[in-house]
C-alpha positions as CSV (number, residue, x, y, z in Angstrom):
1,X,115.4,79.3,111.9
2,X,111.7,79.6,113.2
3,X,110.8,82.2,115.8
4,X,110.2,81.1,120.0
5,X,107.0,82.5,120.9
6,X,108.5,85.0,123.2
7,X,110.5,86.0,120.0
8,X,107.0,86.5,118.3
9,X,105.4,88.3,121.1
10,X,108.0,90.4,121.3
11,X,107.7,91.7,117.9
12,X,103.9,92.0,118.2
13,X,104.4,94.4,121.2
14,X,107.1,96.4,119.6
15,X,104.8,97.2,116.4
16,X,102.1,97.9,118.4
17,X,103.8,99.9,121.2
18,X,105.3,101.9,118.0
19,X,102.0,102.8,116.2
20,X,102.7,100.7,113.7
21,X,99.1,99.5,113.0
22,X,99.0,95.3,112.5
23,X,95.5,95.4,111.6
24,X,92.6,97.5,110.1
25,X,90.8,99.1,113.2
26,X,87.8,101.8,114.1
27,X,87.2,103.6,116.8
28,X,84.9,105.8,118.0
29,X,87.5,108.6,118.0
30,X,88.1,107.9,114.3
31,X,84.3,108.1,114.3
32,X,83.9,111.7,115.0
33,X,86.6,112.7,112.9
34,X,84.6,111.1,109.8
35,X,81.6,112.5,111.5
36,X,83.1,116.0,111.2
37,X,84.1,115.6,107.3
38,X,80.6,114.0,106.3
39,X,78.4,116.2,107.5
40,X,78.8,118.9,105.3
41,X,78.3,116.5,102.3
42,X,75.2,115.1,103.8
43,X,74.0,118.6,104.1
44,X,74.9,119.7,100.7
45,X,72.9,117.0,99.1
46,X,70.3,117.2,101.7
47,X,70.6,113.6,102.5
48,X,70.4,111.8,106.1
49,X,72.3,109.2,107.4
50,X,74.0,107.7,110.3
51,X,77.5,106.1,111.1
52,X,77.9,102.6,112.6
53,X,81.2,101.0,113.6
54,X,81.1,97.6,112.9
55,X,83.6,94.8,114.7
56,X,86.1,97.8,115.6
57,X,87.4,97.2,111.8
58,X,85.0,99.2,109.6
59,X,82.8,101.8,109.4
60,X,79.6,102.2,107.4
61,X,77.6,105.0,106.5
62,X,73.6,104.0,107.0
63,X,71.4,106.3,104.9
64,X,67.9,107.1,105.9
65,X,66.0,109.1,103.8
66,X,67.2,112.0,101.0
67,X,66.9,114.3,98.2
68,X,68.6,111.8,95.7
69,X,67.4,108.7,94.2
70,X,69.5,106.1,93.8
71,X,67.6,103.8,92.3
72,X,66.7,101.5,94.8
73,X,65.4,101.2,98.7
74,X,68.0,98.8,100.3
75,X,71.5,99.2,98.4
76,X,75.4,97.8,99.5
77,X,77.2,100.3,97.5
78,X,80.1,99.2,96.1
79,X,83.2,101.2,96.5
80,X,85.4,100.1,93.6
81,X,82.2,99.9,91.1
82,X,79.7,102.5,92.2
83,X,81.0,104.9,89.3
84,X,80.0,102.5,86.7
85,X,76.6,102.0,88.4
86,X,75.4,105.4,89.2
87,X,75.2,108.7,87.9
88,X,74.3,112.6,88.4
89,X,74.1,113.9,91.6
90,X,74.1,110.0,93.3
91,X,77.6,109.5,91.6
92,X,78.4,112.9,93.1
93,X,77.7,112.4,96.4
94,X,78.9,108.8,96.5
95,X,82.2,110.1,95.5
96,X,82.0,113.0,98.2
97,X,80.8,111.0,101.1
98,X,83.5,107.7,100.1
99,X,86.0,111.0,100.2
100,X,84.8,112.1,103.5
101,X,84.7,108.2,104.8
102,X,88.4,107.8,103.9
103,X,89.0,111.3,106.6
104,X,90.1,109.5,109.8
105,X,94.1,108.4,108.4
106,X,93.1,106.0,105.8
107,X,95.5,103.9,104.1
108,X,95.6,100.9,102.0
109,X,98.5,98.6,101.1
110,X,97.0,95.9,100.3
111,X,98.3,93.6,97.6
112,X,95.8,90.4,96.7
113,X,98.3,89.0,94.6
114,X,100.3,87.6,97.1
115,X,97.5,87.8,99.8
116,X,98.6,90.7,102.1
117,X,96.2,93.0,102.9
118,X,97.2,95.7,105.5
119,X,94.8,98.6,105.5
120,X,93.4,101.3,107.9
121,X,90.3,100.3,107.9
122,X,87.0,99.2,105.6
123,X,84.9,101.4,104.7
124,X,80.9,101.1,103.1
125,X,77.4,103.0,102.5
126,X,74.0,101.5,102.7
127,X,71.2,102.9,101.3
128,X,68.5,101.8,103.0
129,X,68.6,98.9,105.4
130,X,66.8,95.5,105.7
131,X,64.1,96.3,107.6
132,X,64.1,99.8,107.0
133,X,63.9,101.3,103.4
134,X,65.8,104.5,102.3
135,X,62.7,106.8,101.4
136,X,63.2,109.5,98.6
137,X,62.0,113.2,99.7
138,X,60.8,115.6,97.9
């Protein structure tokens, strides 16, 4: 039996109306709660940056200039590979500030085998940007 519209609707509203989330989704609320947890990491490390929601379904973490070297000037870290990739105090404070990114209720339940993904939200650090490099400080 296939579902009326109204039938579907219905069921949209009631997960919604819930809290159950139906989609990965930022805010700027979430924002300063991640804001909040990251700036003591950023600190720490002695390493600037700034947060940018993006498409209300991620948030990214923009870094400017810093104590660290990560081996490049314009870098999309990857989240699931950046231990392999970097080490020292880079590797320590990727793992910090992904820790601190993941602050505002994060969740994932994803499962790619049989295509479902269903997560809080997607998450990401740049070092550096296109038309601005990330400068290394001494």
């Amino acid at each position: 039996m296939r579902a009326t519209r109204v039938q579907m609707k219905t069921v949209l509203f009631l997960q919604i109306s819930q809290g159950s989330s139906i989609m990965a989704y930022m805010n700027q609320d979430k924002k300063k709660v991640i804001a909040k947890a990251l700036k003591p990491v950023l600190t720490k490390y002695k390493v600037k940056g700034t947060l940018s929601v993006r498409n209300h379904s991620s948030i990214s973490l923009n870094l400017k200039s810093g104590k660290i070297d990560f081996g490049g000037t314009n870098i999309d870290v990857n989240p699931y590979w950046f231990h392999e990739h970097f080490t020292g105090k880079a590797k320590d404070f990727l793992t910090e500030a992904f820790t601190a990114l993941k602050s505002a209720g994060y969740y994932d339940r994803s499962d790619a085998q049989t295509d479902y993904f269903d997560t809080a939200y997607y998450y990401g650090i740049n070092v550096g940007r296109w038309n601005k490099p990330y400068e290394v400080t001494r």
